[in-house]
N, C-alpha and C positions, 0 to 999 in steps of 0.2 A: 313657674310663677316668679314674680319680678320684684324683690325689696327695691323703698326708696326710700331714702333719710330727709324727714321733714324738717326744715329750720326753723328756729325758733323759739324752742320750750326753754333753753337757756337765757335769756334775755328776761329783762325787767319786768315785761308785763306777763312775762309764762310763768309758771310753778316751778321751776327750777329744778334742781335733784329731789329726786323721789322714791321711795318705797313703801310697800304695802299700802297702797293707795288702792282707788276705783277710780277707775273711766267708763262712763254709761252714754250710748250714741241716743240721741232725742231729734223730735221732728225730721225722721225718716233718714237720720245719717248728720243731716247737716249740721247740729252740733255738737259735740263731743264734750260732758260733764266732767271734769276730775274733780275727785271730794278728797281730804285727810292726806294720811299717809307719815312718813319720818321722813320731815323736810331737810331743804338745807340750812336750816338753821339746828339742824342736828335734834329735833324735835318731835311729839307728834303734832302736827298741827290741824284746824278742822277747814282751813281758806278751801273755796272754791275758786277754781278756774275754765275758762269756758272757751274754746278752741272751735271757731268758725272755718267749716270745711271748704265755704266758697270763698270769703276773705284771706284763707290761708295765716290765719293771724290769733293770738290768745290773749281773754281781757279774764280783769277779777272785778266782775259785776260785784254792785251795790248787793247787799242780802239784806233783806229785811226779817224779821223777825231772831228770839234766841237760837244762837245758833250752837248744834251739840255739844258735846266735850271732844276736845284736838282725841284723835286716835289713829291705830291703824292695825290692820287683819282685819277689816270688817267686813259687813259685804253688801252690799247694793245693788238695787233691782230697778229696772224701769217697767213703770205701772202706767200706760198712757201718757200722761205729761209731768210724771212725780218720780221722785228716787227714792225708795226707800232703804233707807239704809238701817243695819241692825250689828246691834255685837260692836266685840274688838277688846283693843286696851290700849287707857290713856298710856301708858308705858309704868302704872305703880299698881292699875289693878283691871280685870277684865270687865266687860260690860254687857246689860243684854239690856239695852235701852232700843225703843223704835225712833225714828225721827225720820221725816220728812221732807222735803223740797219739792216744793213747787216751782218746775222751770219757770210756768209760765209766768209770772210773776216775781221771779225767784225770793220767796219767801219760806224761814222754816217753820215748821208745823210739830209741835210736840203731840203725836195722839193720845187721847185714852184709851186704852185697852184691857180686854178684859181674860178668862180664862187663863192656862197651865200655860205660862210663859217658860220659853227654854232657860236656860242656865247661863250664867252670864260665861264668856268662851272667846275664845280667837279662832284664825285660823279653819272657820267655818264654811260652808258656803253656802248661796241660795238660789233659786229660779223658781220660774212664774210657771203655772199651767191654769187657763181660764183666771180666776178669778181668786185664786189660791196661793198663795207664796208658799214654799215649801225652804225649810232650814234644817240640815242635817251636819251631822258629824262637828269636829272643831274639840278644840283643847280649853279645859278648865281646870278649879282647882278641886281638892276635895275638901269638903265638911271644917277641918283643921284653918286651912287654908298654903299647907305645906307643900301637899304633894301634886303632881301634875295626874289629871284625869283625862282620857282619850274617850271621845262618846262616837258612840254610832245610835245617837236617838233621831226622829225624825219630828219637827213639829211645822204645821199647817197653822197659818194666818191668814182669815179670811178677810181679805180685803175691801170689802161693804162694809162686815158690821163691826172688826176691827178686833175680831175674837183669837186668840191662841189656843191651839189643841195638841196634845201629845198624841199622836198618832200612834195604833197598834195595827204594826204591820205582820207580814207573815212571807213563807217562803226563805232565802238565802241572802240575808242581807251582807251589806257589806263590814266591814273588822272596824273598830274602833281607830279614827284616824281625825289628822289635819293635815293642813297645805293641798288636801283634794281640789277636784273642781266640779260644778252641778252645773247641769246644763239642762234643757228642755228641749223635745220634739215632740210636738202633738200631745198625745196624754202620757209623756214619757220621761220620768228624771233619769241623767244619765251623769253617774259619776265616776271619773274617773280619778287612779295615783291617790298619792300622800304618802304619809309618814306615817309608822301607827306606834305601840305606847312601847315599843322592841325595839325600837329606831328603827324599823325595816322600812327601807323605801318600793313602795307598790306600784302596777303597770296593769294593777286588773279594773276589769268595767264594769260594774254594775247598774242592772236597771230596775226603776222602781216604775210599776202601772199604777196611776196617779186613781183609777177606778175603783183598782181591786183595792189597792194597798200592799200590792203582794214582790217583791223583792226576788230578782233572776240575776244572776252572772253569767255575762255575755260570753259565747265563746268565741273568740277573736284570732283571724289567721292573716296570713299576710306578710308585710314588714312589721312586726309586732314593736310596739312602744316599749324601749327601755323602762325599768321605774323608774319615779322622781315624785318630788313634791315641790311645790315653789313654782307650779306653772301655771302658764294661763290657757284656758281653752277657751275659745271664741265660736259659736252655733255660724254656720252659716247652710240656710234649706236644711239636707241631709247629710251634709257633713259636720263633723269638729274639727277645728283645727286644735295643735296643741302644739305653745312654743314653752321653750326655755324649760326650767327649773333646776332642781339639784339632786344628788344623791348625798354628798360632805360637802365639805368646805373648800374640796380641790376636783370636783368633778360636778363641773355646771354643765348645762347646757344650752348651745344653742340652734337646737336641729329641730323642725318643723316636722309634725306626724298629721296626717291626714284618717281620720274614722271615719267610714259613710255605716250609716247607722243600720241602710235598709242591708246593706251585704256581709257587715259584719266584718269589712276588711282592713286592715292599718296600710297605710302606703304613706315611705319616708317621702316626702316631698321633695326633690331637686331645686332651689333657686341658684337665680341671678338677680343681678352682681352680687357681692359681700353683702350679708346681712348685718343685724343686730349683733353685737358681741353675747357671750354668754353671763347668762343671767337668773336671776329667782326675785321673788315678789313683785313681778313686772303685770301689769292690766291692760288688758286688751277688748276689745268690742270689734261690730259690722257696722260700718257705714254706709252702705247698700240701704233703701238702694240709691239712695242720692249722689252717692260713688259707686257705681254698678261694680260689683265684683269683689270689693273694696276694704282689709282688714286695717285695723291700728293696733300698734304695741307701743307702752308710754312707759318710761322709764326700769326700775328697777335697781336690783344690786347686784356688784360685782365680786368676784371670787374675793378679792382683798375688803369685805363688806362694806363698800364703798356705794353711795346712792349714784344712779345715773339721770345724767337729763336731756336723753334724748329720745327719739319719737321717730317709729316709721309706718308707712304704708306695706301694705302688702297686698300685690296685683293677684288674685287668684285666678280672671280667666274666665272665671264659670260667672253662667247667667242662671240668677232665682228660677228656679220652676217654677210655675204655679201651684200652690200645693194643694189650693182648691178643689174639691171633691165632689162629686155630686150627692146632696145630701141625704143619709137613708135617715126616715122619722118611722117612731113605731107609732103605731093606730091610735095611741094616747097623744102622742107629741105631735098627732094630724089632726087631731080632734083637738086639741088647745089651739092651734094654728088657724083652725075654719074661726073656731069662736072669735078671736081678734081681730082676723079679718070683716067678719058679720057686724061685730057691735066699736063700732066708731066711738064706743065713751070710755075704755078700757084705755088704762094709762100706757102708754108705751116706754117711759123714761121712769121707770120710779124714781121716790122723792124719799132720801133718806131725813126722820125726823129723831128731834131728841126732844125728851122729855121728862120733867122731874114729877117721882112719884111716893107720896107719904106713906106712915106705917097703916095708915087707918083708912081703910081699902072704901071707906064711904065719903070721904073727904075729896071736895072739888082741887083740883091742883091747877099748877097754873103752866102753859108752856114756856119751856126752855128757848128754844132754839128752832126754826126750820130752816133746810138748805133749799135749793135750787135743784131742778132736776138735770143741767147741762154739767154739772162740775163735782166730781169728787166728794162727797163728804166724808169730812174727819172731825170726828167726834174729839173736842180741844179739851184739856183738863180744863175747868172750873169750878167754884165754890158753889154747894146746894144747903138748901137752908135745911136743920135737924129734923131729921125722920124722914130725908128726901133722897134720892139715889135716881142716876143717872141709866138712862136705857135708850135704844134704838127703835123706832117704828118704820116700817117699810110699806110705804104706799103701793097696794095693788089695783085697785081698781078707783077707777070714778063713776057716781053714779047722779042721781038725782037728788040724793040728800046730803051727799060730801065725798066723803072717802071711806073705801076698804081699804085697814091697815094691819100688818100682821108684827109680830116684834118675840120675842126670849126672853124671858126675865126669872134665873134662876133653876133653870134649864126647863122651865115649863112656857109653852107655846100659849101665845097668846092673842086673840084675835078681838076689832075693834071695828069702829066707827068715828067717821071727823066729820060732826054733821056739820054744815054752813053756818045753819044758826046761831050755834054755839062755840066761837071761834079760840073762847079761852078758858074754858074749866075741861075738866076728865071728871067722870062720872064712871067710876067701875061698878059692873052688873054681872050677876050669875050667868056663865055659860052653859045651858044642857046639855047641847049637842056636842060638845068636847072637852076635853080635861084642860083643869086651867081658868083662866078669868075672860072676859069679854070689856071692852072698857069703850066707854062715849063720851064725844067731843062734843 
């Protein structure tokens, strides 16, 4: 495999020295996000910088809307054409804030969300599977606000309806740590390293099955992965890659390990020419496939804890599988599938709505808010008028009289009606057939 040093990040329009920052690749590689991090201005700062793989060139697009608090140890996810980003610390206190970016417009998005949010933390990380973000492990304080607390909890944000859940897993999880890293394959969290609340630095892998819930420690043979923490792992098909990190303050690293997931095997990787120096809090992502084959590593720090600002490529060689499958449905998930096929008035794009709902469950209300069914909805913090609270409905079906809509409120399931007629009141009605309320539009 082949490093090559990309110019540039040093100069006026790039992000300059960097650490504990995010880089997240958007529209298939071709551009490369960097959010946050402890800039050169010896800071945390929150600028964006945006790094065009076919111009070979970095600008700091206009943002529109508020934009977070400057930090860095956070971690950021790419959700379709959004980053979400969570956690951190402005550098005087930790954070469990969500916030959003919208590449496609590059606008930020403060959501509302609701349910058992995690603990505000650094040093955490996260990854996607379907439609779930998952947040595990990361450094906080305790209670006092004195002493350092090391989690191995696991919390799941559903990205529709914008809900947090503390997750009860089971099985062998992994030890209370930071500076890890989470990654995804298929319905698989994979995390590997850190640091845990002993200073001990780690080199084992654990996988969480996103199904069960149920938590295994890989057993891994091979050229086995030194510990460290401070590194970055980068998903590419069925491998991890894993560069840099640290054990102290005189023993970084900068030697590339290879895990392919389905064999279970670590192989040091061999490059050319001279890589990256050695390093910790460095981000990295896949440009693939728009650069087929194609990794990035974007700054970081040096043994003398110095920010760096430089930027490479990494030629791996390998071409994406397909990982396409052919798909097994069970006898229920064939029988929903004829059904939509059959009846051409069934929505295919739900339509996520908001709407504000009073204490006095006989009382017309008025609606909030409705999205689009092509784009994203997030539910934006706003004022609701006394005795009103904010909730989600999910368009299932269309029929001849409006809409089938289904929604949570309170953790009781709630099913509706949006008839045409009646485009602007809610009329709540006894449900028989289920526990819970039934409400008409």
């Amino acid at each position: 495999m082949r490093w090559e040093k990309v110019e540039g990040i040093g100069r006026e329009e790039g992000p300059g020295k960097r650490w504990g920052h995010t880089c997240n690749a958007v529209k298939d590689g071709r551009l490369l996000y960097l959010f946050g991090g402890y800039g050169k201005f010896n800071c945390q700062t929150n600028q964006v910088h945006v790094f065009d793989t076919l111009k070979q060139s970095w600008s700091e697009p206009a943002i529109k809307g508020p934009p977070p608090t400057p930090r860095d140890s956070h971690s950021c996810t790419v959700i379709g054409d959004n980053l979400f980003v969570f956690g951190g610390t402005d550098g005087t206190k930790l954070l469990n804030d969500l916030q959003i970016l919208d590449t496609s417009s590059n606008t930020w998005v403060f959501p509302t969300v609701r349910g058992e949010a995690p603990d505000a933390r650094e040093g955490h990380d996260a990854a996607l599977v379907g439609k779930r973000l998952f947040v595990f492990g990361g450094c906080g304080k305790s209670a006092d606000n004195i002493n350092e607390v090391y989690y191995n909890d696991l919390y799941i944000l559903n990205t529709e309806l914008f809900v947090w859940n503390r997750a009860t897993t089971s099985g062998t999880p992994p030890s209370p740590r930071d500076g890890h890293t989470c990654s995804s394959w298929r319905n698989k969290i994979i995390v590997i390293g850190g640091e845990d609340e002993n200073d001990s630095y780690l080199s084992d892998v654990h996988i969480l099955d996103t199904d069960t819930l149920i938590w295994s420690k890989l057993c891994t043979s091979g050229q086995l992965l030194p510990p460290r923490a401070g590194h970055s792992t980068v998903s590419f098909g069925m491998n991890l890659f894993v560069f840099g990190g640290f054990t102290d303050a005189h023993n970084l690293y900068n030697d590339l390990y290879m895990l392919n997931i389905e064999t279970c095997v670590w192989t040091k990787v061999a490059t050319t020419p001279n890589g990256p120096s050695a390093r910790f809090s460095v981000a990295g992502d896949c440009l693939d496939p728009y650069m087929s084959g194609v990794l990035v590593f974007v700054g970081g720090c040096n043994r003398n804890l110095e920010a760096l600002d430089d930027m490479y490529y990494l030629y791996t060689g390998i071409a994406r599988e397909n990982e396409q499958r052919p798909e097994k449905l069970s006898l229920k998930k064939q029988l929903k599938r004829k059904c939509l096929e059959q009846n051409p008035n069934l929505v295919r794009n739900p339509v996520m709505c908001g709407y504000g709902v009073g204490a006095a469950s006989n009382q017309p209300m008025e609606i909030l808010n409705c999205s689009q069914p092509s784009r994203l909805n997030i539910p934006v913090n706003q004022s609701l008028l006394p005795g009103k609270k904010m909730f989600q409905a999910q368009v299932k079906e269309k029929n001849s009289a409006g809409y089938t809509i289904e929604t949570v409120i309170d953790g009781k399931p709630l099913h509706g009606v949006l008839f045409k007629n009646q485009p602007n009141t809610l009329i709540p009605v006894p449900n028989t057939s289920r526990k819970g309320l039934s409400v008409k539009f």
